[in-house]
C-alpha positions as a printed Julia matrix, in Angstrom:
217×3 Matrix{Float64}:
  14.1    -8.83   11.6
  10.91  -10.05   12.57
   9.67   -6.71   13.64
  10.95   -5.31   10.31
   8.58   -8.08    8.69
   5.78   -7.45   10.47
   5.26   -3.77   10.52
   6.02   -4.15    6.41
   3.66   -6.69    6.22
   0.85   -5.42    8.32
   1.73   -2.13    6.44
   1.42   -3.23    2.65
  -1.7    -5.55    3.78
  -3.14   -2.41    4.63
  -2.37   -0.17    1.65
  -2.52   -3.09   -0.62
  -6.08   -4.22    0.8
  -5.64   -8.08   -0.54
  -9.16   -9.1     0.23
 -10.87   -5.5    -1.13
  -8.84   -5.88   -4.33
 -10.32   -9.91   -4.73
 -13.68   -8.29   -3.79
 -13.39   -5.33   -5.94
 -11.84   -7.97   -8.82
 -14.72  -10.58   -8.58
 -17.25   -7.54   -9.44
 -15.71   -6.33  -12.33
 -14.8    -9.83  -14.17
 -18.0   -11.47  -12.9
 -18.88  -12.16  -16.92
 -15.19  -13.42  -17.57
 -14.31  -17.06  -18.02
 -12.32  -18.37  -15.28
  -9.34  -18.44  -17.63
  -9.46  -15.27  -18.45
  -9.46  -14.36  -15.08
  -6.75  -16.3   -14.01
  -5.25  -14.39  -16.8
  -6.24  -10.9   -15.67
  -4.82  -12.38  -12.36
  -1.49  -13.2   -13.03
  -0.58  -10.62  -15.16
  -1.41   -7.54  -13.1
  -0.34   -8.97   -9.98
   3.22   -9.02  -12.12
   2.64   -5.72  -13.28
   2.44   -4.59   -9.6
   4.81   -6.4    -8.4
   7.42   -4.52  -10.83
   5.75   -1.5   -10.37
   6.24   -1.94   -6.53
   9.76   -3.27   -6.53
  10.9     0.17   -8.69
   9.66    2.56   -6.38
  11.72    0.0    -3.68
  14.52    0.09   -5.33
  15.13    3.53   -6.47
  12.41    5.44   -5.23
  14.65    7.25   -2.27
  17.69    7.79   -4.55
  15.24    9.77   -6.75
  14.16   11.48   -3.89
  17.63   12.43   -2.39
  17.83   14.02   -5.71
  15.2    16.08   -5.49
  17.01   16.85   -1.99
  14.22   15.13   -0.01
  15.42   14.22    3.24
  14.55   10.79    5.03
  12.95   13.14    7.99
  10.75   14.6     5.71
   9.8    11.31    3.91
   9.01    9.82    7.19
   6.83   12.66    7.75
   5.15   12.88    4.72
   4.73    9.24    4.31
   3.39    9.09    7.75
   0.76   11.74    6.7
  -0.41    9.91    3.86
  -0.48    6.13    5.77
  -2.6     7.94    8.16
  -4.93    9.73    6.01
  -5.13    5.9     4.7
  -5.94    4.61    7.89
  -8.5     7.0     8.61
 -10.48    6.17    5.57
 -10.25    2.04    6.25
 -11.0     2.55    9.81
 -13.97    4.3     8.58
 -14.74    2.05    5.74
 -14.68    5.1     3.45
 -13.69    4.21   -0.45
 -10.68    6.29   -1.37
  -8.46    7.04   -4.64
  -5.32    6.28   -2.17
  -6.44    2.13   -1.72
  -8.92    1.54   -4.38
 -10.67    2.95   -7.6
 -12.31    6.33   -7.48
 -16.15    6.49   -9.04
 -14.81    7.77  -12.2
 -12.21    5.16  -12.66
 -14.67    1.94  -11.59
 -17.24    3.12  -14.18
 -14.23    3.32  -16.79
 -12.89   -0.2   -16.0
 -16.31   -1.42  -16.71
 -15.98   -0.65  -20.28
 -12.64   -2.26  -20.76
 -12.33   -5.95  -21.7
  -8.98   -6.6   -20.14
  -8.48   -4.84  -16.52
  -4.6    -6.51  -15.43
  -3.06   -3.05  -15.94
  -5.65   -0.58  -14.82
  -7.31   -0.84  -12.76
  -6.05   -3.8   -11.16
  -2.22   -3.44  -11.36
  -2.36    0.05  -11.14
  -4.14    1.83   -8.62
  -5.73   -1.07   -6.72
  -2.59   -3.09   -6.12
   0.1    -1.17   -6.74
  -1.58    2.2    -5.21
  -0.02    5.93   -4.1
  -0.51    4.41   -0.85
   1.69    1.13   -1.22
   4.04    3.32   -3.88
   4.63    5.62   -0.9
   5.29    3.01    1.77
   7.84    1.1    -0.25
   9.48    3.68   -0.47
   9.26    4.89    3.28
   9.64    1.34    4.62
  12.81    0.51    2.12
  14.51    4.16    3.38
  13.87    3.4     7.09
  16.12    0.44    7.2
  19.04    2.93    6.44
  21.17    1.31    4.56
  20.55   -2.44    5.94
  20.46   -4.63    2.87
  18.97   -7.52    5.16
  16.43   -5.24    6.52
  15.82   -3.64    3.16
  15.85   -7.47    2.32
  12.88   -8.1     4.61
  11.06   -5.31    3.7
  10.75   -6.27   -0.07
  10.11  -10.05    0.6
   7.14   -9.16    2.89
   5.9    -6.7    -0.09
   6.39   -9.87   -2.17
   4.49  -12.2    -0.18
   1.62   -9.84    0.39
   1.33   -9.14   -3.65
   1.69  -12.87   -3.98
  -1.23  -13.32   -1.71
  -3.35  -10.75   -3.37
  -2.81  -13.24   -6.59
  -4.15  -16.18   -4.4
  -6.86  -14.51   -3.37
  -7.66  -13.28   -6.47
  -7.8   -16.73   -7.74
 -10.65  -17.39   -5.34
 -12.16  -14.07   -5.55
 -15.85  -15.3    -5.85
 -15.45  -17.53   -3.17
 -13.78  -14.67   -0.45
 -16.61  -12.79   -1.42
 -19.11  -15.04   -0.55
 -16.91  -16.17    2.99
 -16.99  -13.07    4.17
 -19.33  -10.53    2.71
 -19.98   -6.96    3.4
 -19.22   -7.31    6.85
 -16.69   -9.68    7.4
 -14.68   -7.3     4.84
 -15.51   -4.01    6.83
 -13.92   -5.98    9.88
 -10.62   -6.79    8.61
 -10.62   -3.21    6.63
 -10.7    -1.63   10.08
  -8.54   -4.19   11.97
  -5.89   -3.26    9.66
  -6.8     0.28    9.85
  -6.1     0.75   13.09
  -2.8    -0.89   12.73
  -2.06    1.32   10.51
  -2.69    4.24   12.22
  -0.27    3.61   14.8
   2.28    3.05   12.18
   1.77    6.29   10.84
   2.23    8.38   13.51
   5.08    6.68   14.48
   6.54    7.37   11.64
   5.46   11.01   11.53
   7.25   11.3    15.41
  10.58    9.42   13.9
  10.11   12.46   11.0
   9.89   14.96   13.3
  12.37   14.21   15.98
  15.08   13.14   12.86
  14.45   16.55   11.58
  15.94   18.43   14.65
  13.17   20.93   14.99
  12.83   19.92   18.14
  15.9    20.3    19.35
  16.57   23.66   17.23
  15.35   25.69   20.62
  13.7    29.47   19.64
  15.84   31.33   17.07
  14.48   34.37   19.02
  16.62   33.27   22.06
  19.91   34.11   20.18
  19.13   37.28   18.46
């Protein structure tokens, strides 16, 4: 179990990006009261929390009806984690963790961000949609596993909240730097992750094994 909790939690740290959401939040309600904020704070932190626990919860029975197999989900999810990875490792903005250019000039304009963009993409992102999902299907069935998985996803959206609380100050602890360091820290992490989970795809899927159809023609 406590393998299960950490690779979920270093996982969901890294798609989540708790400290580059505060950072990313403290910019765009710098002229907000600190009510307000705390406002803004608990309510999309909710928002992506539900958002998070549906595509837990029934995000692989949609996809075994679409007649995607777990192989192929550990594949594909190990694709996208990595692609992830690359970009933190590199400290490279992406739409998969955080805001594109087009959708931070857009929450500018809006007077309440909870739902977008802070619920939805910078919390509650393709990236940490997709590793629910992945990380929830890889226990196989295990409710305490499965358990484990979606109390870690928990914590870490419960600790984007507390950070978010003291967004100003993070940003001021740690700066430009400090938050490239941890970005890459975790990027590297989650790297490895994702190509394990692209091998567990792979070998589940039995092409390996399959041999050359040539060979029995």
């Amino acid at each position: 179990m406590l393998k299960t909790a950490a690779v979920a939690f270093a996982t969901f740290f890294a798609t989540i990006g708790p400290v580059d959401v505060a950072a990313m939040f403290a910019a765009l309600t710098s002229g907000d009261a600190p009510e307000r904020r705390r406002h803004m704070a608990l309510k999309g932190s909710v928002i992506a929390a539900g958002i998070l626990l549906l595509f837990a919860l029934a995000g692989e029975t949609l996809l075994s009806h679409l007649g995607i197999s777990l192989a192929a989900l550990r594949t594909a999810g190990g694709i996208l984690l990595l692609l992830i990875g690359i970009d933190m490792v590199f400290a490279r903005s992406s739409g998969l963790v955080s805001t594109t250019a087009d959708e931070s000039a857009e929450a500018r304009l809006k007077s309440d961000i909870s739902v977008f963009p802070l619920a939805t993409p910078l919390i509650a992102g393709p990236g940490a949609m997709g590793a629910a999902i992945l990380l929830v299907a890889d226990a196989e069935g295990d409710v305490a596993r499965q358990a484990v998985v979606i109390g870690t996803m928990l914590g870490v959206v419960v600790l984007t909240f507390v950070l978010l609380l003291a967004a100003s100050q993070v940003q001021k602890l740690l700066g430009v730097t400090g938050l490239h360091v941890i970005t890459r820290v975790f990027g590297v992490l989650l790297c490895a992750l994702a190509v394990q989970f692209m091998f567990d795809g792979i070998a589940d899927s039995g092409l390996l094994g399959a041999g050359n159809p040539l060979e029995h023609g």
